[in-house]
SEGUFI-819590 format. One line per field, with one value per residue (C-alpha): residue number from 1; residue in three letters; x, y, z. Coordinates in nm, 3 decimals. Each point is the difference from the previous one (the first is absolute). Layout:
<nodes>
num: [NUM_...]
residuo: [ALA_...]
X: [X_...]
Y: [Y_...]
Z: [Z_...]
</nodes>
This chain:
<nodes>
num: [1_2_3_4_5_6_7_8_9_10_11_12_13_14_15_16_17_18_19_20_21_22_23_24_25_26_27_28_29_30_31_32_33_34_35_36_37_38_39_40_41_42_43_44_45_46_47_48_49_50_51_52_53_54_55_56_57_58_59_60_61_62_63_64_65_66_67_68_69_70_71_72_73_74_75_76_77_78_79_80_81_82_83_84_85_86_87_88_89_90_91_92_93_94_95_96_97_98_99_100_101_102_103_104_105_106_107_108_109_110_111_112_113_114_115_116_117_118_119_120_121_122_123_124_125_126_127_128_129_130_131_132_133_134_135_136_137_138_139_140_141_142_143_144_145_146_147_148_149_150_151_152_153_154_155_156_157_158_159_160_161_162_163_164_165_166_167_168_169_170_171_172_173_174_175_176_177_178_179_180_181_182_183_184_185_186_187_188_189_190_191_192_193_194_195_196_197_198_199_200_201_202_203_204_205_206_207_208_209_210_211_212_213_214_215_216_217_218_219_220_221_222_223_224_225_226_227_228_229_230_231_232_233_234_235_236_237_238_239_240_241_242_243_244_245_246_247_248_249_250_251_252_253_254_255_256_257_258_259_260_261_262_263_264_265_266_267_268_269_270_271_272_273_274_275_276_277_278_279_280_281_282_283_284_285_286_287_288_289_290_291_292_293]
residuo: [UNK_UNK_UNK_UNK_UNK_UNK_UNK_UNK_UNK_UNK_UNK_UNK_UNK_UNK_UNK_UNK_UNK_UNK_UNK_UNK_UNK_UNK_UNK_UNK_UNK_UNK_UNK_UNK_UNK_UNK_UNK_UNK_UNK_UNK_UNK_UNK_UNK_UNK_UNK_UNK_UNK_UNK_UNK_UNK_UNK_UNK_UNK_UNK_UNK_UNK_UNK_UNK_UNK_UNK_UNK_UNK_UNK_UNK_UNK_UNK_UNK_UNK_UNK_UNK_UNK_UNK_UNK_UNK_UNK_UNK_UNK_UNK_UNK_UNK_UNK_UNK_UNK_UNK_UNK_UNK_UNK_UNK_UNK_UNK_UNK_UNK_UNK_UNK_UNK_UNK_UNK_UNK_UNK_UNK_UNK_UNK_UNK_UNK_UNK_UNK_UNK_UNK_UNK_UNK_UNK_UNK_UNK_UNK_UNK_UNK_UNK_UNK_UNK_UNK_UNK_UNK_UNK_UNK_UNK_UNK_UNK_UNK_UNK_UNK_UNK_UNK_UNK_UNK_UNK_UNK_UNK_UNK_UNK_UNK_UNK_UNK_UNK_UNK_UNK_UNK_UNK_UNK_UNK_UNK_UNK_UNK_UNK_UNK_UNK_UNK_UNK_UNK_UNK_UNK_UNK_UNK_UNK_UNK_UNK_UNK_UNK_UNK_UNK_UNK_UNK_UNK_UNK_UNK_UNK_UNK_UNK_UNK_UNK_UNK_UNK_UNK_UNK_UNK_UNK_UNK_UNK_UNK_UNK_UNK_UNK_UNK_UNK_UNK_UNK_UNK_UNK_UNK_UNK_UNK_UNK_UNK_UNK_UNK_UNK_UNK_UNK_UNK_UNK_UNK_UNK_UNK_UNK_UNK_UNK_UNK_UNK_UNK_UNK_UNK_UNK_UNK_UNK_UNK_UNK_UNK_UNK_UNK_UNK_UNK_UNK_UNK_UNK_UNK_UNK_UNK_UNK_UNK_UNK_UNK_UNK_UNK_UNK_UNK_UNK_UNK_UNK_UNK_UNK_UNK_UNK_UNK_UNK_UNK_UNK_UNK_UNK_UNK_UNK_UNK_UNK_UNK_UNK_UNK_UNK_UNK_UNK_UNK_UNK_UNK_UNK_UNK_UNK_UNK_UNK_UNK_UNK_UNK_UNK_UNK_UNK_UNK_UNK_UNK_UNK_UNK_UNK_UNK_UNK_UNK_UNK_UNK_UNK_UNK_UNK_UNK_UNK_UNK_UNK]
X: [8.001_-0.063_-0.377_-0.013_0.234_0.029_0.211_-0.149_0.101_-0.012_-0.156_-0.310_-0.268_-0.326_-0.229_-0.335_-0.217_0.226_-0.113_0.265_0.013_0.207_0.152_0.098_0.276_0.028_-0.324_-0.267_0.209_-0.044_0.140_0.104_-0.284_-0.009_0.340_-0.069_-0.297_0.185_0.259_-0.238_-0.159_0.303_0.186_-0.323_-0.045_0.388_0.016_0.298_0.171_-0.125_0.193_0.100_0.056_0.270_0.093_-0.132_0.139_-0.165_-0.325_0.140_0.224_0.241_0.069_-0.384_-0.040_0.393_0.174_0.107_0.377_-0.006_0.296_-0.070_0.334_0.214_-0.104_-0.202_-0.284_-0.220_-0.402_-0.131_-0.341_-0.230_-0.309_-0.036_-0.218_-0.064_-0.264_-0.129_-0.248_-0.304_-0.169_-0.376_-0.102_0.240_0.387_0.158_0.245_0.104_0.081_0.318_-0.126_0.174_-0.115_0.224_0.131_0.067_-0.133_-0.299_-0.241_0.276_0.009_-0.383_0.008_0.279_-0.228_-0.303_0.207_0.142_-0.355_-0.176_0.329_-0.036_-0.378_-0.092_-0.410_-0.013_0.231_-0.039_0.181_-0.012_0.148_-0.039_-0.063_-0.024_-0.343_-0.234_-0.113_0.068_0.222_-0.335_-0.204_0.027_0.249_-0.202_0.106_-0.114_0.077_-0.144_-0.004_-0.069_-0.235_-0.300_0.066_0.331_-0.256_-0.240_0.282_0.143_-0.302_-0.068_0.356_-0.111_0.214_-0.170_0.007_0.236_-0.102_0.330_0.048_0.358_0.359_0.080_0.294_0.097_-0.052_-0.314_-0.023_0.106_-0.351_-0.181_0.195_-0.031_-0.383_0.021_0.190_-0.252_0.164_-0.174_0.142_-0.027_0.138_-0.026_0.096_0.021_-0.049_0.229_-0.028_0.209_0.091_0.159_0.271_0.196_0.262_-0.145_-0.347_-0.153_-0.312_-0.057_0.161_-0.228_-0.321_0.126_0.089_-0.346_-0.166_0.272_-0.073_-0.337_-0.021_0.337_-0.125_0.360_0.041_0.092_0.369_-0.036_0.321_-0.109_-0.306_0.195_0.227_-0.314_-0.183_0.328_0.033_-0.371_0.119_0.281_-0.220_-0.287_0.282_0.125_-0.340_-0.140_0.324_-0.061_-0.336_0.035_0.033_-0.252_-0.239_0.136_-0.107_-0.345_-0.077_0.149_-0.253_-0.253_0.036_0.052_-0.331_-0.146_0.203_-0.141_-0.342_-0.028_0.180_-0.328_-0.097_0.356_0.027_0.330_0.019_0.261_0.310_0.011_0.201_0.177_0.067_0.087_0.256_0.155_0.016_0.193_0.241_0.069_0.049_0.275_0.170_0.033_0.167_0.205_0.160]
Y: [16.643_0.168_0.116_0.217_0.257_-0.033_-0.167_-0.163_-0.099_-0.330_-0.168_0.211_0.032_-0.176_0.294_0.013_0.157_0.301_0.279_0.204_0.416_0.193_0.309_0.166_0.253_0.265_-0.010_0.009_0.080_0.360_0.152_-0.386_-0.049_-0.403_-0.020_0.103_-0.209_-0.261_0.028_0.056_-0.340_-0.201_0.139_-0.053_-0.359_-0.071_-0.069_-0.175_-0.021_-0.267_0.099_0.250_0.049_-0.208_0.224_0.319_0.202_-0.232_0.243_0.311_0.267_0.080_0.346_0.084_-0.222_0.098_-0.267_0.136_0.012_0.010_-0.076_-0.250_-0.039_0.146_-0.226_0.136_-0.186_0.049_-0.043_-0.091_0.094_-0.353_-0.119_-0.124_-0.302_0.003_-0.213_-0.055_-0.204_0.118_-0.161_0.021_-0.107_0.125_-0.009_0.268_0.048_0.376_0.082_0.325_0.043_0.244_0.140_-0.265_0.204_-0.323_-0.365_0.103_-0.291_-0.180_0.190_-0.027_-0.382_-0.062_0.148_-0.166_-0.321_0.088_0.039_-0.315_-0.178_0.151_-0.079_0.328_0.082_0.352_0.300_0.357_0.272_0.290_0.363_0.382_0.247_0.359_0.203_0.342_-0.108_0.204_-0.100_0.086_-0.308_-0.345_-0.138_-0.142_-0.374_-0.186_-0.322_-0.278_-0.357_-0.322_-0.255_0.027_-0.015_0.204_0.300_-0.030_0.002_0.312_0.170_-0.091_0.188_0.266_-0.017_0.160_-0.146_0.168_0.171_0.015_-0.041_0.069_-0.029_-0.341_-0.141_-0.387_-0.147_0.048_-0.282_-0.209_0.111_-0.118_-0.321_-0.067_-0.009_-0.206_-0.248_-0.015_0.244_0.274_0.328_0.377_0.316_0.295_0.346_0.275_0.360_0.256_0.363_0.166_0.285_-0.160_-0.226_-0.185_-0.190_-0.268_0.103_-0.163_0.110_-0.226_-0.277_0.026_-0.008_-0.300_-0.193_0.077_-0.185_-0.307_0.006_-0.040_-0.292_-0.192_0.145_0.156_0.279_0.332_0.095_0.320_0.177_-0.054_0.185_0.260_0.060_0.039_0.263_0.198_0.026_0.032_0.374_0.097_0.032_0.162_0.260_0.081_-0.004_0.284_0.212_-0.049_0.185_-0.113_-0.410_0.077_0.084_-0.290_-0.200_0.131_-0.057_-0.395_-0.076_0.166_-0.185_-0.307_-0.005_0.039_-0.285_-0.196_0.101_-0.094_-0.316_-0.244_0.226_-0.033_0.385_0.128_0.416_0.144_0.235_0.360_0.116_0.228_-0.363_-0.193_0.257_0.080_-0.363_-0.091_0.282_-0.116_-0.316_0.143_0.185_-0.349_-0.172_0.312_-0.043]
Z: [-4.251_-0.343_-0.056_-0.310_0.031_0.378_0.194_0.320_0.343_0.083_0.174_-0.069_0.253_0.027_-0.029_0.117_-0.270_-0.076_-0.115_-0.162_0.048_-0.244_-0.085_-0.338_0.017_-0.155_-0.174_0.252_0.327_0.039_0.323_0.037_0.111_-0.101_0.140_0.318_0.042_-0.114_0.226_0.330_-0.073_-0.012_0.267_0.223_-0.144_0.036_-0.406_-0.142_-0.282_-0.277_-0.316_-0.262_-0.398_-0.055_-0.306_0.079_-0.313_-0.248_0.094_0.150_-0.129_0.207_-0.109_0.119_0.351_0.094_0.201_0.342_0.143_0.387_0.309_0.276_0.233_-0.285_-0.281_-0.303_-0.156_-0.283_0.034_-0.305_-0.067_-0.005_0.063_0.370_0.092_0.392_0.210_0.352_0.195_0.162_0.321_-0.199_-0.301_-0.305_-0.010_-0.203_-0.318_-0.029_-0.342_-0.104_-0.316_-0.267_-0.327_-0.252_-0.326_-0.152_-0.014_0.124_-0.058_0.109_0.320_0.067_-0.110_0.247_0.262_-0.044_-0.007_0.348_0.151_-0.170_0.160_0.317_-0.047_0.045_0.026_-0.009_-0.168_0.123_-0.144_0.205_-0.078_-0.038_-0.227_-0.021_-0.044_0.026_0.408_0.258_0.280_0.282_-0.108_0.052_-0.329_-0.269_-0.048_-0.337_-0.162_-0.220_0.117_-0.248_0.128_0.190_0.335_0.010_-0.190_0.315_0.255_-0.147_-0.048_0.425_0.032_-0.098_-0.321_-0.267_-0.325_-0.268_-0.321_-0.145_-0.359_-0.160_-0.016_0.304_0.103_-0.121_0.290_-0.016_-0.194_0.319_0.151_-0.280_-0.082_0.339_0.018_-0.315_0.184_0.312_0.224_0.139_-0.091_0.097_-0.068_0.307_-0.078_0.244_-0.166_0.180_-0.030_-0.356_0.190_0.284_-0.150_0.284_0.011_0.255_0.003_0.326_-0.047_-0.288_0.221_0.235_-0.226_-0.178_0.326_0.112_-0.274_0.063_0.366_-0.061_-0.219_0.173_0.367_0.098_0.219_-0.146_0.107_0.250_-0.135_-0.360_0.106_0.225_-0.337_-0.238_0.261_0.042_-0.377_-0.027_0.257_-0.210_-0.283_0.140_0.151_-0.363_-0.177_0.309_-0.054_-0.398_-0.094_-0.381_0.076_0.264_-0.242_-0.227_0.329_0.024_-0.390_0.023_0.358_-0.172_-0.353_0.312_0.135_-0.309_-0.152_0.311_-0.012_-0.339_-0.053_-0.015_-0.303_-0.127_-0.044_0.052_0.008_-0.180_0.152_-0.081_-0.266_0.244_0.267_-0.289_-0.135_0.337_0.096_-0.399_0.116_0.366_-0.180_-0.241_0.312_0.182_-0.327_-0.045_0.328]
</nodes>
């Protein structure tokens, strides 16, 4: 079945008031963060595949999101990049729709138009977009989650989360838009952002899986996954070993938990502190090292 730009398996599932968690690559997926939640909660829900793009390039370029060439049993296949629709059932109250999202170059309102069409379809009740991002915190303290939820109750359940609310003003993603749109269209939506150190720069940064699956847990109840949190204390080691053997990033480190508690001590007031100009200028050239390479 043809919804928007998707095409849909059929028969599609009766869904008991879905809520619908997605994840926007490569915009707000640092250290793949999204991804990798993403991924724990549908392998531990058993998610299946609902339905993809059926024309993929009509909002992706192809020389920027490469397709992949790969063997299986002596056979090559291409992997086109797409957008993947997956679901799964859950015993309480709330089935799920998990939601590959990619940055379109093209067609965009198309592209968000086609997935707000999907979830009023699917009838959908709440949107979450979940991600990462890149910020002056240290990797010592607890990761600083914020986000921005439209409609009433979805803005006290985040704020219960411990999600704090997002001051953000500037340049946004498109699909944005699907947040918004979707609120206009009844469905609760949120955004969630974990903010992971600048200076550490990961590849798979389970730390910031871990803090992101611990507000989830929370509001859906799940258990945390033991190796996900084995993975994000071992990395958690790793960097503590190269920041003691460092004495320039440890003082970096000191600067960021100090300009940390002071952040946190003064949120109510809504007073941020500002970095040194010697942090901020060691953490733009760290920054310049890692796109170098």
């Amino acid at each position: 079945m043809k919804i928007g730009a998707f095409n849909i398996d059929e028969p599609i599932p009766k869904f008991k008031k879905p809520h619908a968690i997605a994840v926007l690559h490569p915009w707000i997926d640092a250290g793949n963060v999204g991804t990798l939640v993403l991924s724990r909660l549908e392998a531990n829900l058993g998610a299946r595949e609902l339905g993809k793009l059926v024309r993929p390039g009509n909002f992706f370029d192809f020389t920027r999101y490469r397709p992949v060439l790969y063997s299986r049993e002596g056979e090559l296949r291409v992997v086109v990049p797409n957008t993947l629709v997956t679901y799964a059932r859950h015993e309480k109250e709330n089935d799920f729709v998990f939601l590959h999202l990619m940055e379109p170059h093209m067609l965009a309102e198309m592209y968000v138009e086609s997935v707000l069409l999907l979830m009023k379809r699917l009838g959908v009740n709440r949107y979450w977009l979940i991600g990462s991002m890149y910020d002056y915190v240290p990797h010592s303290r607890p990761l600083i989650v914020t986000g921005r939820a439209f409609g009433r109750a979805a803005k006290k359940e985040l704020r219960e989360m411990g999600v704090q609310e997002s001051s953000y003003e500037g340049p946004i993603t498109i699909t944005y838009l699907i947040a918004q749109q979707a609120a206009e269209l009844g469905i609760e939506a949120m955004t969630m952002v974990v903010h992971l150190p600048q200076y550490t720069q990961l590849d798979d940064d389970y730390m910031g899986q871990v803090r992101l699956m611990q507000v989830i847990c929370s509001s859906y109840d799940f258990p945390m996954d033991k190796d996900d949190v084995r993975k994000a204390e071992e990395q958690k080691q790793q960097i503590d070993t190269v920041v003691e053997k460092n004495p320039e990033v440890k003082a970096v480190v000191k600067q960021l938990e100090a300009h940390y508690d002071t952040r946190m001590a003064n949120r109510l007031q809504e007073k941020t502190p500002k970095l040194s100009r010697e942090v901020e200028s060691f953490l733009k050239e760290m920054e310049r090292r890692f796109r170098a390479e």
